[in-house]
PyMOL Python script that loads the backbone (N, CA, C, O; Angstrom):
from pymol import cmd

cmd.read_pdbstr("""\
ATOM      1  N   UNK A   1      86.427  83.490 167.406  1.00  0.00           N
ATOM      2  CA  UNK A   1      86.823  82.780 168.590  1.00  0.00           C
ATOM      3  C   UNK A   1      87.684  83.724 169.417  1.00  0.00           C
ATOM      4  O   UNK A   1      88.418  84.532 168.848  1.00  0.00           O
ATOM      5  N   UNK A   2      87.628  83.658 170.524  1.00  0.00           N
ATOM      6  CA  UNK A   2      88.403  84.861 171.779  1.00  0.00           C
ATOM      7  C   UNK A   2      88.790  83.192 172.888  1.00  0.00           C
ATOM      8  O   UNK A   2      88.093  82.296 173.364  1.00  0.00           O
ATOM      9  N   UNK A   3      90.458  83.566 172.870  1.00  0.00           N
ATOM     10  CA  UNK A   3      90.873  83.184 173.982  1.00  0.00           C
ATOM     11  C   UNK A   3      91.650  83.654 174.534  1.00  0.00           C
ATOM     12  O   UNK A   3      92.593  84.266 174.033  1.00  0.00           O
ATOM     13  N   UNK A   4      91.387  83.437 176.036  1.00  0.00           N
ATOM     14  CA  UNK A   4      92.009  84.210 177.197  1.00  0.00           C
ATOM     15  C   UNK A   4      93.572  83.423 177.766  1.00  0.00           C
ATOM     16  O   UNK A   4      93.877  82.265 177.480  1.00  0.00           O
ATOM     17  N   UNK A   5      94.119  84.029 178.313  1.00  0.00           N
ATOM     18  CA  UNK A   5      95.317  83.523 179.069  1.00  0.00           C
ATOM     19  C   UNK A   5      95.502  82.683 178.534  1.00  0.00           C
ATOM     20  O   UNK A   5      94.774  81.800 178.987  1.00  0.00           O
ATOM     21  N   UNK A   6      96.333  82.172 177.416  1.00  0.00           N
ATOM     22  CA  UNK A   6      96.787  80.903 177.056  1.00  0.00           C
ATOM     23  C   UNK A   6      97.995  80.932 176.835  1.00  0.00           C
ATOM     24  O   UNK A   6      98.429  82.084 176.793  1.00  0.00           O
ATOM     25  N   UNK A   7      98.766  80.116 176.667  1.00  0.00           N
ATOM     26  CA  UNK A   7     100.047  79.641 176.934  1.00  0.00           C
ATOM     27  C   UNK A   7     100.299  78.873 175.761  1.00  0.00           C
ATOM     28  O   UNK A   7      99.428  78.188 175.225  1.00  0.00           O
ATOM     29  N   UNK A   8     101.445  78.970 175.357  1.00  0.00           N
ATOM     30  CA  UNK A   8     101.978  78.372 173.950  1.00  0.00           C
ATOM     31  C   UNK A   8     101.613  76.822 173.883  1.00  0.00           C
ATOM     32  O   UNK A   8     101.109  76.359 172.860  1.00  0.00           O
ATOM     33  N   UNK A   9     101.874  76.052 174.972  1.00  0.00           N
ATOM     34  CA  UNK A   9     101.091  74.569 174.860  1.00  0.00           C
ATOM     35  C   UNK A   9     100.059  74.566 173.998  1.00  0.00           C
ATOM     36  O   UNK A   9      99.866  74.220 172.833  1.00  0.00           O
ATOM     37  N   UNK A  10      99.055  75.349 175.446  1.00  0.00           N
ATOM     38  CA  UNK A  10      97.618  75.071 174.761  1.00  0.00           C
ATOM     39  C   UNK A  10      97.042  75.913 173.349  1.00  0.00           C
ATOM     40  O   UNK A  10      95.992  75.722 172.736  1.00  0.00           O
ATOM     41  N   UNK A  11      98.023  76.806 173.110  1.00  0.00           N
ATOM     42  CA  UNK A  11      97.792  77.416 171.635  1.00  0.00           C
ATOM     43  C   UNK A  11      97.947  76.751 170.874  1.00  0.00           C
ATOM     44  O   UNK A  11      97.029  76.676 170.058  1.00  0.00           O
ATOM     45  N   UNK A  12      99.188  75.849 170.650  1.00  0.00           N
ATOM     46  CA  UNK A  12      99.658  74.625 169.762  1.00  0.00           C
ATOM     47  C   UNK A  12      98.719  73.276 169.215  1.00  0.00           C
ATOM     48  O   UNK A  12      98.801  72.681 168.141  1.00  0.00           O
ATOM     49  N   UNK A  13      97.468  72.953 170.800  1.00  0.00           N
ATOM     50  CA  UNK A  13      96.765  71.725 170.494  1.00  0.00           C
ATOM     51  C   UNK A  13      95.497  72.469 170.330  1.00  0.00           C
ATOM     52  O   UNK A  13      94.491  71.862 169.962  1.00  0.00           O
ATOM     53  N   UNK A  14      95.468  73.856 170.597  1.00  0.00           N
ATOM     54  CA  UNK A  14      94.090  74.691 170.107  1.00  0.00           C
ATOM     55  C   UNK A  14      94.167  75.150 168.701  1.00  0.00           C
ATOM     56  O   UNK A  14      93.085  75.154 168.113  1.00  0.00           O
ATOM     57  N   UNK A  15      95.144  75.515 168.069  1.00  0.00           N
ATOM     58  CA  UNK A  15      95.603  76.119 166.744  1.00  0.00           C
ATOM     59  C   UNK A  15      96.358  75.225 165.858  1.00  0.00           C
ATOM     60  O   UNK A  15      97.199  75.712 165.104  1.00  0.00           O
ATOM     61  N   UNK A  16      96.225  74.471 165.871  1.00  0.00           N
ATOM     62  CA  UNK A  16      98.070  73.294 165.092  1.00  0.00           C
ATOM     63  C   UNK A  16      97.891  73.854 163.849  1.00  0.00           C
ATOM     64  O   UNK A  16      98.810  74.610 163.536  1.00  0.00           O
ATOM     65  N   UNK A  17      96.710  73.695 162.756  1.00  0.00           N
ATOM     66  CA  UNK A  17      96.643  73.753 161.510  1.00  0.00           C
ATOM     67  C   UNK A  17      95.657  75.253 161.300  1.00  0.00           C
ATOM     68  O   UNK A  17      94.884  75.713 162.141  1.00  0.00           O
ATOM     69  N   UNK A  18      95.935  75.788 160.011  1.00  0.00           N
ATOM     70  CA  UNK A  18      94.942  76.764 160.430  1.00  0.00           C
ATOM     71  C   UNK A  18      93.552  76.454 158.968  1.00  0.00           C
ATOM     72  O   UNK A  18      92.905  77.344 158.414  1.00  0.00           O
ATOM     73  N   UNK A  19      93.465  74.983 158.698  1.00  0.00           N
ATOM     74  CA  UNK A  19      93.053  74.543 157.756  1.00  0.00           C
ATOM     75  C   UNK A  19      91.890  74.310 158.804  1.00  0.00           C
ATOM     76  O   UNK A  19      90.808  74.061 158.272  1.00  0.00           O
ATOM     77  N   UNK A  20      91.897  74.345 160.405  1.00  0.00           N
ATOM     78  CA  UNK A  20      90.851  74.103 161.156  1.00  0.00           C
ATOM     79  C   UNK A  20      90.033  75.147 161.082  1.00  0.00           C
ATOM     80  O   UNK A  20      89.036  74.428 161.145  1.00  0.00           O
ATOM     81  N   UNK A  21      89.666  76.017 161.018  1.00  0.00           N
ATOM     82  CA  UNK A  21      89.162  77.395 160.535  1.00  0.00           C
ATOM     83  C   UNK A  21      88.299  77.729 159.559  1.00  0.00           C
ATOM     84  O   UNK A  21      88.888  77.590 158.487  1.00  0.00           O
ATOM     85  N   UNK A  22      87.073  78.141 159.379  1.00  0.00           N
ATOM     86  CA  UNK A  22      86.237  78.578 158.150  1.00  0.00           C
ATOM     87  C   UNK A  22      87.376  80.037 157.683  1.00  0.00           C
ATOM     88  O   UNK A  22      88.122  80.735 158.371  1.00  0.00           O
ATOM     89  N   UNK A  23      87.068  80.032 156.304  1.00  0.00           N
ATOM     90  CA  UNK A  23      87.526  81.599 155.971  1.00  0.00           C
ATOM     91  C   UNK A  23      86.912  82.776 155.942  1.00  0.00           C
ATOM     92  O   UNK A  23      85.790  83.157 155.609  1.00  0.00           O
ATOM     93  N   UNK A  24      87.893  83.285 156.368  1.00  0.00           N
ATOM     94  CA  UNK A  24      87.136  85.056 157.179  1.00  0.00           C
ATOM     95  C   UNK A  24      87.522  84.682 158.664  1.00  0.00           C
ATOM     96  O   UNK A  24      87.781  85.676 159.342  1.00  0.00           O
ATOM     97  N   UNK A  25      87.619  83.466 159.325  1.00  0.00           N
ATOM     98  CA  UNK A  25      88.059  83.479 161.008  1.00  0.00           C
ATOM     99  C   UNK A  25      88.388  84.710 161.397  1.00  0.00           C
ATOM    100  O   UNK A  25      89.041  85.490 160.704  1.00  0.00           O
ATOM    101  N   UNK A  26      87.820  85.015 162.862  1.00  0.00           N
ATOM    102  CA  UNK A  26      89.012  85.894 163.418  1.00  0.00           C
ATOM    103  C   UNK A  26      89.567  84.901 164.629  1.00  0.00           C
ATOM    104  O   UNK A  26      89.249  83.714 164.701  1.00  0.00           O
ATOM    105  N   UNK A  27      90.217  85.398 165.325  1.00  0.00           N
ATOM    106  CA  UNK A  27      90.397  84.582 166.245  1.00  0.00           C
ATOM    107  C   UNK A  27      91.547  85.505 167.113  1.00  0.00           C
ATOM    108  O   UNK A  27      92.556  85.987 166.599  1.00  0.00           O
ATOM    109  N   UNK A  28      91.172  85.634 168.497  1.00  0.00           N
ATOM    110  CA  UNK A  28      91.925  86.514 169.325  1.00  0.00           C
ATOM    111  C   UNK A  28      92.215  86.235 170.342  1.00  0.00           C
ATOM    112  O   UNK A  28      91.414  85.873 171.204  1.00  0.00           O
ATOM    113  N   UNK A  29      94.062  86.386 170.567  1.00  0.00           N
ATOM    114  CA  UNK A  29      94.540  85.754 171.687  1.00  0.00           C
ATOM    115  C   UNK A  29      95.237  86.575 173.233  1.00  0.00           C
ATOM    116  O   UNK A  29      96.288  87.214 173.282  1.00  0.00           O
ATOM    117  N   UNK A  30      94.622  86.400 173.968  1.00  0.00           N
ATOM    118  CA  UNK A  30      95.669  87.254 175.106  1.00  0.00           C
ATOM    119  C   UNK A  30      96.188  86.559 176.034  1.00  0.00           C
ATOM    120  O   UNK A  30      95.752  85.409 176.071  1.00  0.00           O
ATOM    121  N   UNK A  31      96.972  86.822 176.818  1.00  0.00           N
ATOM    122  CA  UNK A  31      97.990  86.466 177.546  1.00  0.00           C
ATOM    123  C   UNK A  31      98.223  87.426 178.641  1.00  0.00           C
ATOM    124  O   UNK A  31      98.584  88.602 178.603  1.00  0.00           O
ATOM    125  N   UNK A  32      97.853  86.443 179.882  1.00  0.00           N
ATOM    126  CA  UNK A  32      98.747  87.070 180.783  1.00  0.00           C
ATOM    127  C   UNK A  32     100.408  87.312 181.591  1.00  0.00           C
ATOM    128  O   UNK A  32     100.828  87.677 182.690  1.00  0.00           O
ATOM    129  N   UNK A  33     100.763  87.023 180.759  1.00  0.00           N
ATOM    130  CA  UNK A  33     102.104  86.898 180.825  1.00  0.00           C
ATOM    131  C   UNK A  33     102.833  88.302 181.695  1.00  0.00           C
ATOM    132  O   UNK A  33     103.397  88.984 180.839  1.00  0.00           O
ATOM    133  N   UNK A  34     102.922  88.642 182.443  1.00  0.00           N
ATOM    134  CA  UNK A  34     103.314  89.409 183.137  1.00  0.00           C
ATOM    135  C   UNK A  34     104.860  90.219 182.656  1.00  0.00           C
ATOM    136  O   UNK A  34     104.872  91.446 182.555  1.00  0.00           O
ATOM    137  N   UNK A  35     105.866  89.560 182.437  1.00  0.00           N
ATOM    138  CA  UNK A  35     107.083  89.683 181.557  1.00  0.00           C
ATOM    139  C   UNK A  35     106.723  90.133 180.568  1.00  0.00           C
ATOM    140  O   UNK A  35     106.817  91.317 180.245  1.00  0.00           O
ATOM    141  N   UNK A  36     105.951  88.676 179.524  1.00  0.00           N
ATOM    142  CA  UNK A  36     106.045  89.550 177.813  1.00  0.00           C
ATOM    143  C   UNK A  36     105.080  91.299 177.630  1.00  0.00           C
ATOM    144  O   UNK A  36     105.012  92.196 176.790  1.00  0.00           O
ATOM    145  N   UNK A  37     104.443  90.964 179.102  1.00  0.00           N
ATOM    146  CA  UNK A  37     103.698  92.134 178.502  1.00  0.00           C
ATOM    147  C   UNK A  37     104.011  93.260 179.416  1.00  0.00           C
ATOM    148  O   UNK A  37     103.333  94.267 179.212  1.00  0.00           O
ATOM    149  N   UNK A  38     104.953  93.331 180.457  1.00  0.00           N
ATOM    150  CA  UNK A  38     106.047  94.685 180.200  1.00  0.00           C
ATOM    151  C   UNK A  38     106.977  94.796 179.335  1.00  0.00           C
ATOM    152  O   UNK A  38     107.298  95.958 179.085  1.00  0.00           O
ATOM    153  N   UNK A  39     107.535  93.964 178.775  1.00  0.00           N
ATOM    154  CA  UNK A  39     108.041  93.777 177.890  1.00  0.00           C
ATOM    155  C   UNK A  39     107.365  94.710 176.671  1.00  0.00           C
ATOM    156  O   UNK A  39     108.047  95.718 176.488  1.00  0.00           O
ATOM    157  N   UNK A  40     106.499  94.650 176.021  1.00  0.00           N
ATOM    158  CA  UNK A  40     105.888  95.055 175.398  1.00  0.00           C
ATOM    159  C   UNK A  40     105.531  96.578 175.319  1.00  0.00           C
ATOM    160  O   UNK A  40     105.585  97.404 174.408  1.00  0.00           O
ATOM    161  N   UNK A  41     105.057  96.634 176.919  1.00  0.00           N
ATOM    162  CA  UNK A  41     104.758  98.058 177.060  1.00  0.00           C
ATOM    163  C   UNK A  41     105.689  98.808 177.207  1.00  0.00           C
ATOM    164  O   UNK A  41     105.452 100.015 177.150  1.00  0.00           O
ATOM    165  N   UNK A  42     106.753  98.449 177.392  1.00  0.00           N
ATOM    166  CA  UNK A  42     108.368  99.124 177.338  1.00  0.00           C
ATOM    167  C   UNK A  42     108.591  99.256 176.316  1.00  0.00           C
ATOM    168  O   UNK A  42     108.591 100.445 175.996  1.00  0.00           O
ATOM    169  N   UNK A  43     108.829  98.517 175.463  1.00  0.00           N
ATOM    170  CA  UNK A  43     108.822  99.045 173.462  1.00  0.00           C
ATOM    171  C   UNK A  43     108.038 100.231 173.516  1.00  0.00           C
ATOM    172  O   UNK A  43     108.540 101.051 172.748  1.00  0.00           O
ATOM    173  N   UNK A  44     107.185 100.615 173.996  1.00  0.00           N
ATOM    174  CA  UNK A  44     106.326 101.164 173.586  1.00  0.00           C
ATOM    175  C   UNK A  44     106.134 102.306 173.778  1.00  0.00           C
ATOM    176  O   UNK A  44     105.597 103.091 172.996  1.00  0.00           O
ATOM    177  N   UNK A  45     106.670 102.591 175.143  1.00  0.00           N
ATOM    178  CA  UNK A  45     106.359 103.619 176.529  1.00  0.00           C
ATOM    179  C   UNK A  45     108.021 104.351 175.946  1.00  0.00           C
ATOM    180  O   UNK A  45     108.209 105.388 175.310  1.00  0.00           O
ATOM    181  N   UNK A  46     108.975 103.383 176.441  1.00  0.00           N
ATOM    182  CA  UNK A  46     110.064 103.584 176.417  1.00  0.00           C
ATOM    183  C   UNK A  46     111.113 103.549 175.354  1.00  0.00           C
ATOM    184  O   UNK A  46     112.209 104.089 175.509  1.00  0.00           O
ATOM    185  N   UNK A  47     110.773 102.927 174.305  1.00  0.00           N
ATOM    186  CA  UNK A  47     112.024 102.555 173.102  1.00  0.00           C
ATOM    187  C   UNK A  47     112.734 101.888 174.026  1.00  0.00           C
ATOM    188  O   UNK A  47     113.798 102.506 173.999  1.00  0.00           O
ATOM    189  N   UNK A  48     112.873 100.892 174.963  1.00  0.00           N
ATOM    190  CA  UNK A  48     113.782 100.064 175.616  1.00  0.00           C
ATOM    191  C   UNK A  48     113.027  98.738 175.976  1.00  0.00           C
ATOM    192  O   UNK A  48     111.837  98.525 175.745  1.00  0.00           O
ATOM    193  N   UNK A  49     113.663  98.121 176.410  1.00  0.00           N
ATOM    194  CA  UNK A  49     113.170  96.299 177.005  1.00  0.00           C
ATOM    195  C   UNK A  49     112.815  96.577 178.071  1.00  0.00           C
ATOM    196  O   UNK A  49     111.884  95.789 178.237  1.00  0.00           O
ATOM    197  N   UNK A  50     112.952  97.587 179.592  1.00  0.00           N
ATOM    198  CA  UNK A  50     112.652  98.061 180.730  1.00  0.00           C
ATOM    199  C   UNK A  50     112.447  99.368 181.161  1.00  0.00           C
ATOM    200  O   UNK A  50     113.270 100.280 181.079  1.00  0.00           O
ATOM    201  N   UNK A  51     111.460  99.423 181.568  1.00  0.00           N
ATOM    202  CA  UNK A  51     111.540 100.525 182.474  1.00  0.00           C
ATOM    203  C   UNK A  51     112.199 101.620 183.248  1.00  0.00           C
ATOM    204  O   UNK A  51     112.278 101.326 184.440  1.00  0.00           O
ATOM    205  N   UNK A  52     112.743 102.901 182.920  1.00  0.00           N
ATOM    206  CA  UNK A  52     113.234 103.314 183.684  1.00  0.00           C
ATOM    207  C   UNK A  52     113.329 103.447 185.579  1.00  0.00           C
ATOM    208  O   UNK A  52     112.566 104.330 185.968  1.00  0.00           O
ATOM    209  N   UNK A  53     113.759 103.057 186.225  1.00  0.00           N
ATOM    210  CA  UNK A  53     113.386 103.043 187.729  1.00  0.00           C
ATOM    211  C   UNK A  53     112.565 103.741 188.182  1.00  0.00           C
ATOM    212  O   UNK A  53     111.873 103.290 189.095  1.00  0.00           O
ATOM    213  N   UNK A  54     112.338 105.169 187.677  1.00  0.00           N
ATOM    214  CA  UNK A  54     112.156 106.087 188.020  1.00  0.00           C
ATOM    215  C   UNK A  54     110.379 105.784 187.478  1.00  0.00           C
ATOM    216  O   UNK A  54     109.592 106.493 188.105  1.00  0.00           O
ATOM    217  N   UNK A  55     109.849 105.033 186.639  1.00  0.00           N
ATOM    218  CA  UNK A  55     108.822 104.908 185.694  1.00  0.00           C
ATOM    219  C   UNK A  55     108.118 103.394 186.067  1.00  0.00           C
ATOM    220  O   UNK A  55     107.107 103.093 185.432  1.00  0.00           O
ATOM    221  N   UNK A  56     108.631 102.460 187.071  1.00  0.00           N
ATOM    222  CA  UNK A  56     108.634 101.273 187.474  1.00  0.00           C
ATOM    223  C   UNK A  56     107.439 101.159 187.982  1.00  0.00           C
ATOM    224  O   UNK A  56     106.637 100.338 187.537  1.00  0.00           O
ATOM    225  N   UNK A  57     107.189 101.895 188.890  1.00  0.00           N
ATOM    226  CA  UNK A  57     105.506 101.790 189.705  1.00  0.00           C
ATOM    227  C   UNK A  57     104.651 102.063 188.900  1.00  0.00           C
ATOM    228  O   UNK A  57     103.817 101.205 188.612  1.00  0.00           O
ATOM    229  N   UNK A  58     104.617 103.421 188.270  1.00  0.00           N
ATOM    230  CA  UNK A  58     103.871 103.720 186.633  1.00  0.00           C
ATOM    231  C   UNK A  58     103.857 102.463 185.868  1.00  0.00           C
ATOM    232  O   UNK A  58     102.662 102.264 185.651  1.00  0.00           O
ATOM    233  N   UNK A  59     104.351 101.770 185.487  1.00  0.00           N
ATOM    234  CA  UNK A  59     104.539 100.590 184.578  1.00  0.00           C
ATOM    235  C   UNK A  59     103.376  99.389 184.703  1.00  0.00           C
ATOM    236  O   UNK A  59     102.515  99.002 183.913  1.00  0.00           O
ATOM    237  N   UNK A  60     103.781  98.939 186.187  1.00  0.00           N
ATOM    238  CA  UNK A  60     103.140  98.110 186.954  1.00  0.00           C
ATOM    239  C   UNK A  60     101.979  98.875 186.731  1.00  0.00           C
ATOM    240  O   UNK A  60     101.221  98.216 186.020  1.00  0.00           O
ATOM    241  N   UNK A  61     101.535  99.896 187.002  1.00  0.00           N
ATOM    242  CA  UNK A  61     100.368 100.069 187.616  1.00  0.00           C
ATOM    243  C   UNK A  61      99.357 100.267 185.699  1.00  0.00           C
ATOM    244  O   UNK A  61      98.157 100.010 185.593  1.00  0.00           O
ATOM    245  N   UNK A  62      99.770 100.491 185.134  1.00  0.00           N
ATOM    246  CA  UNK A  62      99.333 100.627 183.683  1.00  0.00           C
ATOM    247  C   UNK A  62      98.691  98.821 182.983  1.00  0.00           C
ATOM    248  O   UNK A  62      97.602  98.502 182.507  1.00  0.00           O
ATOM    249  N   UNK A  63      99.856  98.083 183.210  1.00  0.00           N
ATOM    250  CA  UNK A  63      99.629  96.537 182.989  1.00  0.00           C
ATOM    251  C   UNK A  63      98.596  96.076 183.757  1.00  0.00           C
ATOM    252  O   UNK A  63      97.723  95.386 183.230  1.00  0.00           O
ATOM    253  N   UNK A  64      98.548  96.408 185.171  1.00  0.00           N
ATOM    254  CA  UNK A  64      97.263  96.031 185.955  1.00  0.00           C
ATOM    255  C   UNK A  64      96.028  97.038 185.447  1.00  0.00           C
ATOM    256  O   UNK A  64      94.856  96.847 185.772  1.00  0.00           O
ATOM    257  N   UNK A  65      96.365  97.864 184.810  1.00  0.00           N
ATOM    258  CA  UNK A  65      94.824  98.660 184.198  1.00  0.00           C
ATOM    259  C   UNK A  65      94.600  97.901 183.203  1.00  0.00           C
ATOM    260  O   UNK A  65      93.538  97.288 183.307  1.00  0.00           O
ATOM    261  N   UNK A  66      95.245  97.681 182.183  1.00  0.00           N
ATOM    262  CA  UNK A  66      95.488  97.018 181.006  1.00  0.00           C
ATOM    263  C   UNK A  66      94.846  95.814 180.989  1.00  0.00           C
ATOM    264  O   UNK A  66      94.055  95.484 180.105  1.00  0.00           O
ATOM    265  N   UNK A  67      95.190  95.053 182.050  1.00  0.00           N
ATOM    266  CA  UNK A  67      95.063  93.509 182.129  1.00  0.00           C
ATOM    267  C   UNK A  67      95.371  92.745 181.365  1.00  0.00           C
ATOM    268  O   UNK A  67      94.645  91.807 181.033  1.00  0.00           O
ATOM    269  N   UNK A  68      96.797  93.013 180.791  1.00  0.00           N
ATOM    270  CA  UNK A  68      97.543  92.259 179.881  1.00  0.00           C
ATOM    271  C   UNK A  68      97.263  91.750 178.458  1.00  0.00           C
ATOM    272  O   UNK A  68      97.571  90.777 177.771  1.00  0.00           O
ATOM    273  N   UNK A  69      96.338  93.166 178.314  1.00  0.00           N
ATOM    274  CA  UNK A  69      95.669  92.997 176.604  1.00  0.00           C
ATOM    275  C   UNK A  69      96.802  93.407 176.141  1.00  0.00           C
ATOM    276  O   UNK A  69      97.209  94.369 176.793  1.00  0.00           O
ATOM    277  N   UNK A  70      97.587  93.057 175.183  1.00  0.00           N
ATOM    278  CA  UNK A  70      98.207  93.439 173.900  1.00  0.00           C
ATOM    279  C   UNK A  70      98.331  94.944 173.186  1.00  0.00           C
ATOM    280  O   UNK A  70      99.287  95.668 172.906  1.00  0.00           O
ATOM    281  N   UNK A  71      96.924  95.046 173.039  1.00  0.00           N
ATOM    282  CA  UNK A  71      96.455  96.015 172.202  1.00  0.00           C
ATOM    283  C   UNK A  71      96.497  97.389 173.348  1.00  0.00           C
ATOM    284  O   UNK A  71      97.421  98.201 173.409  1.00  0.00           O
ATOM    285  N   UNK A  72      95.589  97.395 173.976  1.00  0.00           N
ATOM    286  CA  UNK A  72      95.567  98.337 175.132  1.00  0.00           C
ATOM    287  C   UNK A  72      97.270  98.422 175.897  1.00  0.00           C
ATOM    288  O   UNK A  72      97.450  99.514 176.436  1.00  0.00           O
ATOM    289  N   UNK A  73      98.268  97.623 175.987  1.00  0.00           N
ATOM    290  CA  UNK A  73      99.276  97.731 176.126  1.00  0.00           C
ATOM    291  C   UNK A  73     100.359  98.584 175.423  1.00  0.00           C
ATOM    292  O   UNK A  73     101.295  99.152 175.985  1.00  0.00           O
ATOM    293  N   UNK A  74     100.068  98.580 174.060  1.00  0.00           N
ATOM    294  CA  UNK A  74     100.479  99.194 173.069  1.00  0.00           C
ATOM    295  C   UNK A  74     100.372 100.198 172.617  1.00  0.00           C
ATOM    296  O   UNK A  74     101.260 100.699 171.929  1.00  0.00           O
ATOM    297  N   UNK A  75      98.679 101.063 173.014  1.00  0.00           N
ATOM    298  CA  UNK A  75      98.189 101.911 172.768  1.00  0.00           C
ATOM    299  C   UNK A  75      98.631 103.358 173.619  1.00  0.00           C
ATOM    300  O   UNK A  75      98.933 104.513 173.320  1.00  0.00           O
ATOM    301  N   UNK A  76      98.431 102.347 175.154  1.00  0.00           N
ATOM    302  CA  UNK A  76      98.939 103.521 176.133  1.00  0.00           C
ATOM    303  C   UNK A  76     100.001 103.409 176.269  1.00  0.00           C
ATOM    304  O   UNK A  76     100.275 104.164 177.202  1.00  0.00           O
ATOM    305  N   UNK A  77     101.311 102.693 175.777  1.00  0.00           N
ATOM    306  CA  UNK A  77     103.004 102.952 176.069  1.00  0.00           C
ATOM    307  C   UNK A  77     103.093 104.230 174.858  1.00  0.00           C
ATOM    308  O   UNK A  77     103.668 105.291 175.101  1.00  0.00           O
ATOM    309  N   UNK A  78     102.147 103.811 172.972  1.00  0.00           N
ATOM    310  CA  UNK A  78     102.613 104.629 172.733  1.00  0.00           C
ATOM    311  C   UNK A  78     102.000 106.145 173.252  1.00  0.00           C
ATOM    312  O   UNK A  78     102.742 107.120 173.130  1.00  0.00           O
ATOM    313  N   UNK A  79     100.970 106.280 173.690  1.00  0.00           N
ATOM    314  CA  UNK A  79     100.483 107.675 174.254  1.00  0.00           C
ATOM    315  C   UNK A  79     101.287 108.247 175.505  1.00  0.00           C
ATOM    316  O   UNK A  79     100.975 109.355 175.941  1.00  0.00           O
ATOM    317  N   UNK A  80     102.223 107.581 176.039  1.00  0.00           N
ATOM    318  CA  UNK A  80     102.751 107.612 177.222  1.00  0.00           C
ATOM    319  C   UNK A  80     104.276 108.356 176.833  1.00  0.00           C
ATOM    320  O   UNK A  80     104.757 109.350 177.376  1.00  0.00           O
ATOM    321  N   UNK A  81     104.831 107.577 175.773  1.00  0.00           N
ATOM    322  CA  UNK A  81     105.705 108.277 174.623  1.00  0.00           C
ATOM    323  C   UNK A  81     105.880 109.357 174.784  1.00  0.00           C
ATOM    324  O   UNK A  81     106.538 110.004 173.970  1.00  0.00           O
TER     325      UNK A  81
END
""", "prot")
cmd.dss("prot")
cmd.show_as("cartoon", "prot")
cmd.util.cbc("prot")
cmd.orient("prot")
């Protein structure tokens, strides 16, 4: 199962139990969350919660390549490192 942009609500009445599930599931979630996922790419990029000023437009412009995958977020903060 792949879901897109979801939000803790609808994760909660999409996911409650995970007894809903055959075994072996995968199930994959992204988010566009704009925050958690500079957030993220700042761990990553930076060893910090933000951006240096100087690294701010770079930032932005990486998350909009990204499109707020997780994974791809993570990959290029740490290559950016």
């Amino acid at each position: 199962m792949v879901i897109d942009d979801v939000d803790n609500i609808q994760l909660n009445a999409l996911a409650k139990q995970c007894d809903w599930f055959g075994r072996g599931s995968r199930i994959i979630i992204t988010t566009r969350d704009e925050d958690a996922a500079l957030h993220l790419f700042c761990l990553h990029a930076f060893k910090n919660d933000h951006p240096q000023e100087d690294f701010k437009d770079l930032s932005l412009n990486v998350l909009s390549y990204a499109g707020g995958l997780p994974l791809a977020l993570r990959v290029l903060g740490d290559h950016l490192h």
